[in-house]
Each structure stands twice: as C-alpha cells, then as structure tokens.
Short mmCIF file of the C-alpha atoms (twelve columns), coordinates in Angstrom:
data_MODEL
# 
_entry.id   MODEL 
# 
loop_
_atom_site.group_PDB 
_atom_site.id 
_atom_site.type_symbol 
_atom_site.label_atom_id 
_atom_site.label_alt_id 
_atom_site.label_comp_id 
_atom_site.label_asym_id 
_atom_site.label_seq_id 
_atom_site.Cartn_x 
_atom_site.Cartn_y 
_atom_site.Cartn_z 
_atom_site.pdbx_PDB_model_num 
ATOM 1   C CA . UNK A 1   -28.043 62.542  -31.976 1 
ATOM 2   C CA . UNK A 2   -28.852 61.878  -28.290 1 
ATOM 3   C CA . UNK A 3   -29.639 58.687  -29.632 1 
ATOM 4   C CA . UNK A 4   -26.617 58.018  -30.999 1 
ATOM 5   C CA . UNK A 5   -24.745 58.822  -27.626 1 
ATOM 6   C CA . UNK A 6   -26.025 56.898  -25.573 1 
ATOM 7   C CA . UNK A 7   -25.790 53.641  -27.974 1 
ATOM 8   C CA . UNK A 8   -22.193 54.675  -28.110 1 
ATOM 9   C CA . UNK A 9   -21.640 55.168  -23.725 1 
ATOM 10  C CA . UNK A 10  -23.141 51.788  -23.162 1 
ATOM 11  C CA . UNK A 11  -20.957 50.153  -26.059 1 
ATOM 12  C CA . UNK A 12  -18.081 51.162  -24.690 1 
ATOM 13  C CA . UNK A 13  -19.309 50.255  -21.016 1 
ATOM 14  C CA . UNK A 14  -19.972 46.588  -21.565 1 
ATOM 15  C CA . UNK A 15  -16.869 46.198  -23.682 1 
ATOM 16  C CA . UNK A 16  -15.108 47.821  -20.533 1 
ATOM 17  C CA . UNK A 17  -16.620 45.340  -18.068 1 
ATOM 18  C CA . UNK A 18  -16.100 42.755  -20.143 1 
ATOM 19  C CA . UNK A 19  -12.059 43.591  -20.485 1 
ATOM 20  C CA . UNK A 20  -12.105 44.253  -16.578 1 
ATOM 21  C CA . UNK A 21  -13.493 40.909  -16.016 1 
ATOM 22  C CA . UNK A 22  -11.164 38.841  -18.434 1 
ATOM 23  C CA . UNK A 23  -8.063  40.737  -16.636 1 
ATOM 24  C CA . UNK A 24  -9.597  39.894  -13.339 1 
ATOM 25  C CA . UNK A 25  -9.441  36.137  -14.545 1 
ATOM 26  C CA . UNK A 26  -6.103  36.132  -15.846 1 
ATOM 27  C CA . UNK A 27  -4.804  37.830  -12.610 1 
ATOM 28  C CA . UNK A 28  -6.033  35.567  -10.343 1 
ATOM 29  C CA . UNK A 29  -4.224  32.620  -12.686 1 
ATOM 30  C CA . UNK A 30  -1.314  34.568  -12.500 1 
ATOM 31  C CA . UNK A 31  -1.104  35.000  -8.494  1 
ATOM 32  C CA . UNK A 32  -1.332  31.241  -7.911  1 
ATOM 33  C CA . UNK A 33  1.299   29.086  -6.738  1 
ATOM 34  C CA . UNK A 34  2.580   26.157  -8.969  1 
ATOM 35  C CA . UNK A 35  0.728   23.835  -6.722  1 
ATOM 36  C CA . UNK A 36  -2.324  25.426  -6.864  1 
ATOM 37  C CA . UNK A 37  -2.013  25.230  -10.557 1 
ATOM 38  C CA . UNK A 38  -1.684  22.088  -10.955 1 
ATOM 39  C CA . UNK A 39  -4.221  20.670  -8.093  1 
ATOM 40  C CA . UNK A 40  -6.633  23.439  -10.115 1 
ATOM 41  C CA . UNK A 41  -6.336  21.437  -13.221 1 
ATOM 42  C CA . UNK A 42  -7.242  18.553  -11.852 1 
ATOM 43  C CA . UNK A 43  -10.385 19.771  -10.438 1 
ATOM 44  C CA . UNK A 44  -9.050  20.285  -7.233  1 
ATOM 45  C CA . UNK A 45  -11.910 23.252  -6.399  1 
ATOM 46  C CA . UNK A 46  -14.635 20.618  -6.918  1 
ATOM 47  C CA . UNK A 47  -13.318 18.606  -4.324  1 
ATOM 48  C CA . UNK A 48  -14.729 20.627  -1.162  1 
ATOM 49  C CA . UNK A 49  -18.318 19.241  -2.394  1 
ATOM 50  C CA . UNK A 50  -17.687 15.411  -2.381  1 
ATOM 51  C CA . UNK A 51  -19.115 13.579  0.331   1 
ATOM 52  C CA . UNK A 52  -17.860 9.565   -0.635  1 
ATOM 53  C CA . UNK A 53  -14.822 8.478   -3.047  1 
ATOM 54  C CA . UNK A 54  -14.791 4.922   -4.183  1 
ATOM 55  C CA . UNK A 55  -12.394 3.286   -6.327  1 
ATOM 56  C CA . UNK A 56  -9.857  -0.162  -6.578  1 
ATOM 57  C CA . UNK A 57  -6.552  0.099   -6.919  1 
ATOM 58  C CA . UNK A 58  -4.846  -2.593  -9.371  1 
ATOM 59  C CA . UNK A 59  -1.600  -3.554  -10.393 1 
ATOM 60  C CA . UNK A 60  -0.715  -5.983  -13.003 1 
ATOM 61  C CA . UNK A 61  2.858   -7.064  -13.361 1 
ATOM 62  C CA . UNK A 62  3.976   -9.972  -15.932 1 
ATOM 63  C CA . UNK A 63  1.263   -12.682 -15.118 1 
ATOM 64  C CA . UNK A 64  0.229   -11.563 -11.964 1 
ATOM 65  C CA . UNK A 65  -2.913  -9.450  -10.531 1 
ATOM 66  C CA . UNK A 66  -3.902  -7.443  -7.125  1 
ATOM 67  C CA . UNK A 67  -5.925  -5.212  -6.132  1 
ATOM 68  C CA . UNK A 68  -7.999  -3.545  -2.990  1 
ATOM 69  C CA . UNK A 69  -10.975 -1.256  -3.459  1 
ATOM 70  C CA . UNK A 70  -11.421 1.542   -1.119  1 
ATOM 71  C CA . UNK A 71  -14.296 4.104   0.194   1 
ATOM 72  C CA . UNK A 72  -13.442 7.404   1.681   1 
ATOM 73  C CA . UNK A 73  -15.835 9.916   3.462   1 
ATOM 74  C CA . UNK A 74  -13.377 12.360  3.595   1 
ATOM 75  C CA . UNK A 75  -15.638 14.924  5.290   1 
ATOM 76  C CA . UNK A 76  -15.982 12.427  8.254   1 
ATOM 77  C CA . UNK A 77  -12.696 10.642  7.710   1 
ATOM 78  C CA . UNK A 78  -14.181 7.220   7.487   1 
ATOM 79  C CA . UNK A 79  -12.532 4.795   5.513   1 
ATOM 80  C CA . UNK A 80  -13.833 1.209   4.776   1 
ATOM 81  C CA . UNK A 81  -11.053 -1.261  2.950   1 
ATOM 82  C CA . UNK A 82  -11.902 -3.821  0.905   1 
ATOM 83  C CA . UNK A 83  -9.496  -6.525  0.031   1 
ATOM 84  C CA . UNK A 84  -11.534 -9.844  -0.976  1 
ATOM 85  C CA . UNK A 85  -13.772 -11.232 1.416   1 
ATOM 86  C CA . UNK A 86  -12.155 -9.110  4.143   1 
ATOM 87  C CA . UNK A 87  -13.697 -5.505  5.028   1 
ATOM 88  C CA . UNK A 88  -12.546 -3.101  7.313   1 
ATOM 89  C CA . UNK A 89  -14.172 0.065   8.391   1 
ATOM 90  C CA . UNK A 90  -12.315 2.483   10.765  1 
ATOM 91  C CA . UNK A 91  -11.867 6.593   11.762  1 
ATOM 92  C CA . UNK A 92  -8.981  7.949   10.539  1 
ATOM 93  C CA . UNK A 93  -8.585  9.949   13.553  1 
ATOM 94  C CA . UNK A 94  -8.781  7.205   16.056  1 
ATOM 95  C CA . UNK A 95  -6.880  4.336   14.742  1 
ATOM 96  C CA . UNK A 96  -5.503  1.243   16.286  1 
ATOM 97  C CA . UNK A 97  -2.603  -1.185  15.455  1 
ATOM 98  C CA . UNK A 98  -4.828  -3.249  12.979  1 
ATOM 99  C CA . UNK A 99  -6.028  0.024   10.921  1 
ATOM 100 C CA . UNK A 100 -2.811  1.910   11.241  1 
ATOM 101 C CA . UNK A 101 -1.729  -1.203  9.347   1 
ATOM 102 C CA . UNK A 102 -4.529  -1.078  6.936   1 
ATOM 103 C CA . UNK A 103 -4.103  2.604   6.489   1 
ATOM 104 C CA . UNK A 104 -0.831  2.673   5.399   1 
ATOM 105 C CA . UNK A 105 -1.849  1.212   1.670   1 
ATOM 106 C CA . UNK A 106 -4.648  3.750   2.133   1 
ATOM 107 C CA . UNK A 107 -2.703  6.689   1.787   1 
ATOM 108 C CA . UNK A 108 -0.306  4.574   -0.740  1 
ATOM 109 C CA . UNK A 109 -3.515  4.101   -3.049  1 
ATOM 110 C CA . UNK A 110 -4.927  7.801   -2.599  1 
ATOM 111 C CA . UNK A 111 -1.901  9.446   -3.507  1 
ATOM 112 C CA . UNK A 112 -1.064  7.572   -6.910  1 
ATOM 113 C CA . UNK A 113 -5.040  8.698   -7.597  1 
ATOM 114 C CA . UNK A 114 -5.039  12.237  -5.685  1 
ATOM 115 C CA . UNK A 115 -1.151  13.045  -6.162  1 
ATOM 116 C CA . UNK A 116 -2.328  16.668  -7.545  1 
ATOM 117 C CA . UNK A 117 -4.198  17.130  -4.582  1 
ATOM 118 C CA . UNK A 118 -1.682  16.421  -2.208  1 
ATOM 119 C CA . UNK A 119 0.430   19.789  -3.476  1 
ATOM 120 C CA . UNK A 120 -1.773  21.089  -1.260  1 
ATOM 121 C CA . UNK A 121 -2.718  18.932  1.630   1 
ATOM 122 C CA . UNK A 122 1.159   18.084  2.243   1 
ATOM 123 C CA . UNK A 123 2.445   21.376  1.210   1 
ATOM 124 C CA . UNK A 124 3.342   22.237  4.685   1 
ATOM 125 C CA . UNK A 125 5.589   19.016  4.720   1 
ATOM 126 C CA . UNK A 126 7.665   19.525  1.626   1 
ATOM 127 C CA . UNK A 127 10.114  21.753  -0.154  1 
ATOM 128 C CA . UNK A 128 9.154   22.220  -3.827  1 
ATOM 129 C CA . UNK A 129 11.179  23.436  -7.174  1 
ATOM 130 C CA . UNK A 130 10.227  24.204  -10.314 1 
ATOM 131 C CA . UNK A 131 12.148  23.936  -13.938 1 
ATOM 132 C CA . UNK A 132 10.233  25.605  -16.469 1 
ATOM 133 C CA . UNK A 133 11.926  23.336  -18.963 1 
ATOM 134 C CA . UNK A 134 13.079  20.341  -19.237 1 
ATOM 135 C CA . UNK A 135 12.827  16.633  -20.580 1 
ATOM 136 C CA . UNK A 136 9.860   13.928  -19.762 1 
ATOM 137 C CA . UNK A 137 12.073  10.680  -18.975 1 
ATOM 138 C CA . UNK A 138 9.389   8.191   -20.705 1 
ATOM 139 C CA . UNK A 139 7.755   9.952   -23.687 1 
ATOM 140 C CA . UNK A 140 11.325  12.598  -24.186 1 
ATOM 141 C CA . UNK A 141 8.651   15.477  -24.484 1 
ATOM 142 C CA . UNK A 142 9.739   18.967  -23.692 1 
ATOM 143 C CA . UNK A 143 7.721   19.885  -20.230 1 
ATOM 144 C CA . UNK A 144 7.555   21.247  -16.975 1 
ATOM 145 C CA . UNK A 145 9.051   19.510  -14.091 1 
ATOM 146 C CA . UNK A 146 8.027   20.165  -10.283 1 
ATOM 147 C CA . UNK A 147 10.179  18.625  -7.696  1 
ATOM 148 C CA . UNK A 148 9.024   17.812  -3.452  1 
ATOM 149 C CA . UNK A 149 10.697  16.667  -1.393  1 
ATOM 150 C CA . UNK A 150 9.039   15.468  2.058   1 
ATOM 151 C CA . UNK A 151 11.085  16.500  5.404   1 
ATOM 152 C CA . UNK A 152 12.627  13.900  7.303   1 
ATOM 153 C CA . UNK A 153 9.985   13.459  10.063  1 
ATOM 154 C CA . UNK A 154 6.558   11.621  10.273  1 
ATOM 155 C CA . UNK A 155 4.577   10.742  7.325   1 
ATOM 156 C CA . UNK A 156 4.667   7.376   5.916   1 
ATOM 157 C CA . UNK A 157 7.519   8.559   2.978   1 
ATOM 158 C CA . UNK A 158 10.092  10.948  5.173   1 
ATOM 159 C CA . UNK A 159 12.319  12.126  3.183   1 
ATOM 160 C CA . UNK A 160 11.600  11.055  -0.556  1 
ATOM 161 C CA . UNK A 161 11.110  13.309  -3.352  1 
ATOM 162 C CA . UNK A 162 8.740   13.321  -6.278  1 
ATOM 163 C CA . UNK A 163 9.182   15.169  -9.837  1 
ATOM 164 C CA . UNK A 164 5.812   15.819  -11.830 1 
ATOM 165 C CA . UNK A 165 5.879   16.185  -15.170 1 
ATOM 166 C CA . UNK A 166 3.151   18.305  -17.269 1 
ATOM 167 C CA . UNK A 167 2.454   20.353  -19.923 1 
ATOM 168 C CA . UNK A 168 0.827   24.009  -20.639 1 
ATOM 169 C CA . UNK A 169 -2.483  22.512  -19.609 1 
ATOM 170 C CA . UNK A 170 -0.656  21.961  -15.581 1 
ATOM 171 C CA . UNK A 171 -1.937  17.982  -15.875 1 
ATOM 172 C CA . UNK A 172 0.630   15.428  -15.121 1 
ATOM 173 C CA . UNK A 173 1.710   13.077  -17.667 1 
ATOM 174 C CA . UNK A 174 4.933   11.977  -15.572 1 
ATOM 175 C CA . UNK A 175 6.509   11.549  -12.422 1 
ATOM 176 C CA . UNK A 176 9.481   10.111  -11.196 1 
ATOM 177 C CA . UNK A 177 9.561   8.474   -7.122  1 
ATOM 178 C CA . UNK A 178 12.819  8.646   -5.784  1 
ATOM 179 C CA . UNK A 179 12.877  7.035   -2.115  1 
ATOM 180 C CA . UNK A 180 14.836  9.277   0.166   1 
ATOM 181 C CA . UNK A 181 15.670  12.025  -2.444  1 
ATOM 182 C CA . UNK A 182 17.977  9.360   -3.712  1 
ATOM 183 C CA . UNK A 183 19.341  10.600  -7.562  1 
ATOM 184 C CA . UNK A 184 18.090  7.372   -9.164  1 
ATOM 185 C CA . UNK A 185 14.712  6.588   -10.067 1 
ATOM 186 C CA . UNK A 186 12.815  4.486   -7.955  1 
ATOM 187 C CA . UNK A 187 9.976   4.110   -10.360 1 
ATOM 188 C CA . UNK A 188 8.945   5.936   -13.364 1 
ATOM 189 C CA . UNK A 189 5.624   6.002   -14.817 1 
ATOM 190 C CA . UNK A 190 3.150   7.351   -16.977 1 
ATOM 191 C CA . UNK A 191 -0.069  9.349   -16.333 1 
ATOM 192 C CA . UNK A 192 -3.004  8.152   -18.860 1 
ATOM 193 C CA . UNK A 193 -6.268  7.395   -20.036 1 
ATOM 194 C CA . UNK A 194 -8.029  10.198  -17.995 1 
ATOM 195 C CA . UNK A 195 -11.186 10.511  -16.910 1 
ATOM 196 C CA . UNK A 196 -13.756 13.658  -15.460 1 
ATOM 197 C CA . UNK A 197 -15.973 12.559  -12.638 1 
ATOM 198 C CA . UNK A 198 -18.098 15.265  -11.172 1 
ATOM 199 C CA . UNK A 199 -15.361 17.707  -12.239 1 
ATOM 200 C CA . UNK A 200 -12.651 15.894  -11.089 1 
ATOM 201 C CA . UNK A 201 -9.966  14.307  -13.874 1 
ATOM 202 C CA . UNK A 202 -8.194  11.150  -12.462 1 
ATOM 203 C CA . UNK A 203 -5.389  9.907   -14.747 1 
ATOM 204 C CA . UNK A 204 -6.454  5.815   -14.353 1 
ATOM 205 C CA . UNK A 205 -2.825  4.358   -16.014 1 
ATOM 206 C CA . UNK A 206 0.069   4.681   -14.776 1 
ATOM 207 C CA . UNK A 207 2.649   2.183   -16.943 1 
ATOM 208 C CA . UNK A 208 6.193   1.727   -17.297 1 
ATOM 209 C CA . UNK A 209 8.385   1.875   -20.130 1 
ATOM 210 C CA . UNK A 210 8.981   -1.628  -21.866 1 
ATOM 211 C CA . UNK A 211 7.913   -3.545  -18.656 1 
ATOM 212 C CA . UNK A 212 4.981   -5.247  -18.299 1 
ATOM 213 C CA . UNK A 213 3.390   -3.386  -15.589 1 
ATOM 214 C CA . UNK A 214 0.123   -0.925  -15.298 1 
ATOM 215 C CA . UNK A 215 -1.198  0.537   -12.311 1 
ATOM 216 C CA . UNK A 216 -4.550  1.156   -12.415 1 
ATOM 217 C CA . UNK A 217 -8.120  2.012   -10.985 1 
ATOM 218 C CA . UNK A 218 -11.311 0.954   -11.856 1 
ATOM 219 C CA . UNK A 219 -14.689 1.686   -9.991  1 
ATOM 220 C CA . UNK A 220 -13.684 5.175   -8.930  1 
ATOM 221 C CA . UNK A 221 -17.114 7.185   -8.193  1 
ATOM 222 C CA . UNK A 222 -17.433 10.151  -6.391  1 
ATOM 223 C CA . UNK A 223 -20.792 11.435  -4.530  1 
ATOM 224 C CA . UNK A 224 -21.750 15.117  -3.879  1 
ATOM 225 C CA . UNK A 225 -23.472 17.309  -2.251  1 
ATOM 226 C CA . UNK A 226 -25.081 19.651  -4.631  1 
# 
C-alpha cells in the first residue's frame, strides 16, 4: 500500500513540473513584444554567437544583372565589400568619405537580408503598429501586418515606413517600402525560398508581382563560435 503511494506522489509530481514548465514557456511567448516575435522566428537568439556573415546581394531586372558580396564581423564591426575586382575593407566605427560611401549599400543589403533583426536594433528609432488582421497586397492572404516608421533624423531612410506581413508562424512573407511614410507603395515584394543557416532562416527571394524582377542572395554563410 506504501507502495502504491509513493508511485502515485511522484506521478503526480512530474506531471506537475512538467505543466509548470510548459506554462513557463508559453508565458514567456506571451510577454514578448511583436518585434521580439518576429526577430525570434527568424532566429534572432542565435545571432549573439556569430562571429562572420557572408553573402551577395543580386538583383535581376528584365535583362539586366548586379550584384556585390559582402563580409561582416559584426562583433568587431569590420566590413570588407566586394564589388568585382574592387575590395574594400573598413571599421564601421571609424569611417571616412570613401567607406561612408561604400557603407551606405551596406546597410541597404543587410536590411533586405536582416530586416527581422532590425525590429530590434532600430527599435529605438521607430514608431511601430500592429493590425492583427488584414490583407497581404501580393499573394491577397489573410495576415498580420506590422507597420515602422523611422523618425525624421539621422539614419540613411529618415522618415520612411515599412509594413511586414506574416503569418501565425511571425515569418515575413511581405512587406511594403513606402519612402517618407508616403501612402503609396514604393516597392512591394515577396519573402521566399527560405533557408536555416546555423539557426538562422534568411528568406533569399524577394520578387515582384508580374515584373520581371528578383532580389536575391546567394553565398550567405555564417561562422560561430560554439
């Protein structure tokens, strides 16, 4: 009978950790922002590990090609850019005219692969809004929309606005640029053809509707420290 008890107290004592552990997991979802949300589903708490991002940005339009290939030690800040036979490696933190220049479609080419991640780097710059439902322009699917819109004042985009578009699962599928919070569209495009690196998902097309145009990355690889 003793037996018996006992069987029964630590039953009922794993179950109970196990409950107190799954509401644990669902709270801490819960107290997130929006922004953390979505960076989170993009693998945004791997990020603090990686020591070296490389990857080329592309964009094909009609007949035509470009591209520039990048590598980013964001834990140092170096940045070495790669645009044919022409390579230029400078500090973030100490730039001149030349790699101010050169930085500028840095942070152009980052944020169409780390947009997700900027909800949180940039969130001090930005207002954001939220509509739990409403319409994906390209693909007319029912989903979430978040809306920034960048302050007036330094930054290489003052003022414009963004709206993300995403599902249940918080990744993007959409987004809309609008240059200074204008109402009409600047661009529209898709986010595609994901990928997981080391934990982190990258959406690699972005297209337009009946245009020929794709903007794209190839050669993104990430190194860690384990």
């Amino acid at each position: 009978m003793k037996f018996k008890v006992i069987v029964i107290v630590i039953f009922i004592s794993l179950n109970s950790c196990k409950t107190d552990k799954k509401e644990a997991n669902i709270s801490n979802t819960a107290s997130k922002t929006i922004l953390e949300k979505i960076a989170d589903a993009h693998g945004y708490q791997h990020w603090k590990k990686v020591d070296k991002l490389a990857f080329t940005f592309n964009v094909d339009r009609d007949s035509t090609h470009f591209e520039r290939s990048w590598i980013w030690k964001p834990k140092t800040n170096m940045v070495m850019a790669i645009a044919g036979q022409d390579t230029l490696e400078y500090q973030r933190d100490t730039m001149d005219s030349t790699s101010l220049k050169r930085n500028a479609g840095f942070v152009n080419d980052r944020y169409w692969l780390l947009a997700p991640f900027n909800l949180i780097w940039d969130a001090h710059n930005f207002e954001h809004t939220l509509i739990t439902k409403d319409t994906a322009p390209i693909s007319k699917q029912p989903m979430q929309k978040l809306t920034i819109v960048y302050g007036n004042e330094g930054g290489y985009t003052p003022g414009d606005a963004y709206d993300f578009y995403f599902g249940d699962d918080y990744l993007i599928k959409e987004w809309v640029f609008r240059k200074t919070n204008q109402q009409e569209p600047s661009m529209i495009t898709t986010w595609e053809n994901y990928t997981e690196n080391k934990g982190i998902k990258f959406a690699l097309d972005h297209k337009k509707a009946k245009e020929a145009f794709n903007l794209y990355f190839t050669g993104v690889a990430i190194t860690i420290t384990d």
